[in-house]
N, C-alpha and C positions, 0 to 999 in steps of 0.2 A: 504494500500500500504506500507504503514513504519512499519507494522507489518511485513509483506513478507520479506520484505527484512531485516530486524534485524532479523528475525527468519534463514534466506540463511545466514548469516554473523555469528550468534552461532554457524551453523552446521558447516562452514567452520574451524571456529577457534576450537570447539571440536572434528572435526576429527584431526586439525592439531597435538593438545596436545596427542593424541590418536595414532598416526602414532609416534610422537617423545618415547612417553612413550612404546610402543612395542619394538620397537628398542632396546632400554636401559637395558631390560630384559633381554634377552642375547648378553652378552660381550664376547662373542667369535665368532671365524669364521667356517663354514662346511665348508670341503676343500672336492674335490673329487680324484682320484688316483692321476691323471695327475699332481693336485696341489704337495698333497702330496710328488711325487717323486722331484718336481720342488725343493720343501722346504726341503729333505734329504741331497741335495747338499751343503746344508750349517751346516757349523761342529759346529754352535752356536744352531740349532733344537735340541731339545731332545724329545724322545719319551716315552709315559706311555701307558701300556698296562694296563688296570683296568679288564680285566677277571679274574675267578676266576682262582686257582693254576690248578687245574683237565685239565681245558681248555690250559691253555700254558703249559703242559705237552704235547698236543696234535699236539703244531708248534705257532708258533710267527712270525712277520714281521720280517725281517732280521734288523738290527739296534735299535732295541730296547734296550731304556737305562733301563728301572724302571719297573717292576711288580708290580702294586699295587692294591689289588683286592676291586674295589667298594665294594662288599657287607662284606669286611673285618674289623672288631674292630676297625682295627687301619688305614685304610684309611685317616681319617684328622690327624691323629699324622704323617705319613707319608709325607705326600702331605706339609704340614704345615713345612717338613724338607728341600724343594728343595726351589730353589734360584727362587725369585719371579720378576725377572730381567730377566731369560732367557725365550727364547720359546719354547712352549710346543705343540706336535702332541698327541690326546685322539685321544686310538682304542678300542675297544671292540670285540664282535660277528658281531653283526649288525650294532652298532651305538646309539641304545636307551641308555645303561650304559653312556656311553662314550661320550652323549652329557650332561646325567646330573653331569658326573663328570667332562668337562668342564666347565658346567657352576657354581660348587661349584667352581673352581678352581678359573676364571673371579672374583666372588662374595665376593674371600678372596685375594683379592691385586694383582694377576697373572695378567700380561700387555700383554701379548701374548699368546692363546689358538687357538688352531685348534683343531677339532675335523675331526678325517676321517670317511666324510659318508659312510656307508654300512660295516662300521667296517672290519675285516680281510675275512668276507663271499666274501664281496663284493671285495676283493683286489686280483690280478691278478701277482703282484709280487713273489719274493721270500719269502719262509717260511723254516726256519730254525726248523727241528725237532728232 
């Protein structure tokens, strides 16, 4: 019986460490359009467009501050130059770049990260070309 239940009371508390510890892994947030436009309104957001150059020749979300292309040399020489105090919206294609370059972003001191899911595919707004 005091087996049983010390074994229900590990499980409890290694799922708890478990749930805390996923969590922790990523330090940003997946916003979706709705958010996103919500958080444009405010002139302290900035945006990073991490596609590559080919791609934002092609159109960009309208208010984008920063092109900085994930698969680029200088990506953390870049990213490493912006103010780590402001808030930042990550876009991409899809959302796959653009959640790992939030979460590089999170990982090196950045206190405010959104990533917009479904990247600029998924985005309904204006696109500046």
């Amino acid at each position: 019986m005091y087996t049983i239940v010390f074994l229900a009371f590990g499980a409890i508390v290694f799922n708890s460490c478990n749930a805390q510890s996923s969590s922790d892994n990523q330090s940003f947030i997946n916003i979706n359009e709705s958010d996103f436009r919500e958080k444009m309104t405010d002139e302290n957001v900035l945006v990073i467009d991490v596609r590559t150059p080919a791609e934002v020749s092609e159109g960009y979300i309208k208010g984008a501050n920063f092109f900085i292309n994930y698969n680029g040399s200088d990506f953390e020489k870049k990213i490493e130059s912006l103010d780590k105090n402001k808030s930042y919206i990550v876009y991409c294609r899809s959302g796959a770049r653009s959640a790992k370059a939030s979460y590089y972003l999170s990982q090196n001191g950045f206190k405010n990260v959104y990533n917009l899911e479904g990247g600029i595919s998924g985005y309904s707004g204006e696109i500046i070309k």
